[in-house]
C-alpha positions, 0 to 999 in steps of 0.5 A: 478524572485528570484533565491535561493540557498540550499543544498536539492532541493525536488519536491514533498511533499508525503511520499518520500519528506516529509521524505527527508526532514525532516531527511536532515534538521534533519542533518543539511542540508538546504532544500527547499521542493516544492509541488503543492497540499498539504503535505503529498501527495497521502497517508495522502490525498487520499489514506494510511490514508483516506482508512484505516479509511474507512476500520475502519468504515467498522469494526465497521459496522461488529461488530454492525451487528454482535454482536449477534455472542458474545451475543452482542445485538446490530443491524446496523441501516445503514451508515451515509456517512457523519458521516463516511466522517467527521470521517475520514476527522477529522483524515486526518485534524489532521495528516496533522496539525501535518506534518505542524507543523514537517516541519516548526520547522525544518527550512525546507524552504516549497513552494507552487506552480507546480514545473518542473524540469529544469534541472542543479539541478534547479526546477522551481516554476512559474519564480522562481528558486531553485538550490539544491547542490542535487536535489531529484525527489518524485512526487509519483503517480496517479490512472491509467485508461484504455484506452477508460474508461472515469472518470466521474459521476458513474466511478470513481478511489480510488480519488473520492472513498473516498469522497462519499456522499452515500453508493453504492448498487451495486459495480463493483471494476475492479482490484483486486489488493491491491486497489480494494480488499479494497474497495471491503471489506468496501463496502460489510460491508456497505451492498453493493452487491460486483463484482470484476473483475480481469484480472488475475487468482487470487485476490491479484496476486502479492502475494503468490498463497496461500494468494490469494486463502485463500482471494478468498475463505474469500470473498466468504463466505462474500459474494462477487463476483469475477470474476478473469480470467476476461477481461473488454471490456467496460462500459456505464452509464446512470444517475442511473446506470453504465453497465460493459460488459466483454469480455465473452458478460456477462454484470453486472449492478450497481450503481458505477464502480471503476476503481482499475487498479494500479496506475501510475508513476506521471512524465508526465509534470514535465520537466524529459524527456526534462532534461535529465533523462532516462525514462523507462515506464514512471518511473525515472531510478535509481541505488540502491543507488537511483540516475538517470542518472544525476549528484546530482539527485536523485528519491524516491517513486512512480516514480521509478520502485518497490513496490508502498508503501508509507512506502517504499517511506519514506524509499527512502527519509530517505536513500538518506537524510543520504546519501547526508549528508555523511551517509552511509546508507544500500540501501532499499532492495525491497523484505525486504519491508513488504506489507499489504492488509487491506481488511477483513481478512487482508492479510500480506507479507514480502520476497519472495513467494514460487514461487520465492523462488524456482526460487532462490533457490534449496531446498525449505521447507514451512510449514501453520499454520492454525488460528484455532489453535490460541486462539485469533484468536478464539476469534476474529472469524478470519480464515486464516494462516501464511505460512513460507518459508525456504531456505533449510533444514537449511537456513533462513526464506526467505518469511512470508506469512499471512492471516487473521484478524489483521495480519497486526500487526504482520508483524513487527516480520515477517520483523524482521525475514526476514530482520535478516535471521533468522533461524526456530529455532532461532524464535521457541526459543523465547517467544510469549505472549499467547493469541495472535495472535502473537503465531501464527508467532512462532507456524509457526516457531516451526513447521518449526524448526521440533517441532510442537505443534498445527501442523501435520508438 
């Protein structure tokens, strides 16, 4: 059994560890990072990277289908999924290389085993101790099922999704959450037929109710079933097909079933419960400043209750880095976290929705600008818009909501905005480069601040 010593022991190498990490040792921290699989986590491997460059393939699928619409000739011939595999396995494999190399230059101390939390800021490796002047918790999490719904041949969650041999025909997505929307979005442009079945009234139900129905509507001119307002009540597989009832006695055939519930906090088996730490739901408990329960014990990431967002991980580990290091570093302020959905059209938030808002405040104003007054929104053939949310008549901009292709991109300004509380009229000022979609962010903003352009008000 070896026994060592550092100042940061980290349990996890996802989006929250690896970023600790790196930003401790950065700051002259010796540190040891313990992860079981491979670094980069849940996001570089199986999730963040891989879907998106699935969502990328899908794109280009569109594009050659429908490049008549720009007097383009060009037609699709169909989906070479090993092709669509080895591209996106090709970016994965060079991200990866390039986090191997971030580490080991940092001097970070990396250890390949299944860690176990044991308490007196001590992780277990096999027989093997390490005992950190802090300890930070960031096992991030998996892909939830439903009770009864056994994973396997013809159901299958975003894990096995992502690796397909072959595109599927026929599709149920069950969620529509973040997840089951994007692969609701690849599929359809690989030429699937679509179903997706969402407990709750609306797609995307975690943003505002105006994304939600602009999304609906998108995916119905694509083509793509939803079903919201829908409760599962059970499927069964043979070896050609998969059948999903619902509770209403209807039943819908196809050639694979996703399963996008959510995801999972991954804290089962890892020592918390038996160290100590409160628990609630199955999520680590932690301050603002991110600490448990236990003293120099730390948790980031997925584990702890919030937004389950890669980036917001990353945040949690450059913040509690700093603050181990003496730092005084401003808390990660949940709703200030910007929030993309890159199924097409892109859906793209930051702060709060209009319900939310009016929980929280007196007087709301909101104000849509429609993509059909944006020129590159023109020429990309997006629909869609950007809605803004103001705190009264003369406070700040507390929610930016946006629909459509690309919008993704722009919600860094929107952060900004949110995050600065700034007003219409400070936004409205500034200069937005034309053509760009970015226009639309500041059209939005001088409807709001009372000087419509391309808007009624």
């Amino acid at each position: 059994m070896a026994e060592q010593t550092a100042d940061l022991v980290i349990l996890g190498g996802g989006s929250g560890g690896y970023a600790c990490a790196l930003r401790a040792a950065e700051l002259g921290l010796s540190v040891v990072l313990v992860e079981k699989d491979k670094l980069g986590g849940t996001c570089l491997h199986r999730g963040c990277i891989p879907t998106k460059a699935l969502l990328h393939a899908a794109e280009v699928a569109d594009h050659a289908r429908d490049g008549g619409r720009v007097g383009v000739r060009s037609t699709l011939d169909g989906i070479d999924m090993e092709g669509v595999n080895s591209y996106k396995d090709g970016v994965v494999s060079k991200l990866y290389k390039g986090l191997q190399g971030l580490v080991s230059s940092r001097g970070v101390t990396l250890v390949e085993g299944a860690g176990r939390f044991v308490g007196d800021r001590t992780v277990a490796v096999g027989d093997d101790r390490y005992t950190g002047t802090n300890v930070v918790l960031a096992t991030g999490s998996y892909a939830r099922t439903l009770d009864g719904l056994e994973i396997g041949g013809r159901i299958v969650t975003s894990d096995q999704a992502i690796s397909l041999d072959e595109a599927p025909q026929r599709v149920v997505v069950l969620g529509g959450g973040v997840i089951g929307v994007e692969f609701a979005s690849v599929w359809r442009s690989f030429g699937a037929d679509v179903t997706v079945v969402e407990a709750l009234g609306h797609l995307v139900p975690s943003e505002d109710e105006f994304a939600s129905k602009l999304l609906e509507r998108a995916f119905r001119r694509r083509k793509i079933k939803a079903k919201t307002g829908a409760t599962f009540a059970g499927a069964r597989q043979t070896d050609d097909t998969v059948t999903v009832a619902l509770e209403s006695g209807e039943e819908i055939e196809a050639d694979l079933l996703l399963v996008a519930v959510g995801r999972g906090p991954n804290t089962t088996g890892h020592g918390y419960t038996e160290a100590g730490l409160t628990m609630e739901r199955g999520f680590v408990v932690v301050d603002e400043q991110l600490r448990t329960n236990l003293d120099g014990v730390y948790a980031v990431g997925d584990i702890t209750p919030g937004l389950q967002l890669a980036h917001r991980g990353f945040a949690h580990g450059i913040f509690v880095a700093e603050r181990i290091a003496g730092l005084a570093p401003a808390p990660v302020a949940e709703a200030g976290i910007p929030r993309v959905t890159y199924c097409e059209p892109e859906v793209a938030s930051v702060g709060l929705t209009e319900a939310q808002a009016r929980e929280q405040h007196d007087d709301v104003r909101t104000v849509t600008y429609d993509l059909g007054g944006n020129g590159k929104s023109q020429i990309l053939q997006t629909s869609g818009a950007v809605k803004l949310v103001q705190a009264g008549e003369d406070g700040p901009v507390v929610g930016v909501h946006m629909v459509g292709s690309r919008v993704g991109e722009l919600i860094g300004e929107a952060q900004l905005v949110y995050n600065w509380e700034a007003l219409p009229t400070d936004v409205a000022a500034l200069i937005h480069a034309h053509p760009t979609q970015n226009e639309a962010l500041g059209e939005a903003h001088l409807a709001l601040a009372g000087k419509p352009l391309h808007t009624h008000g």
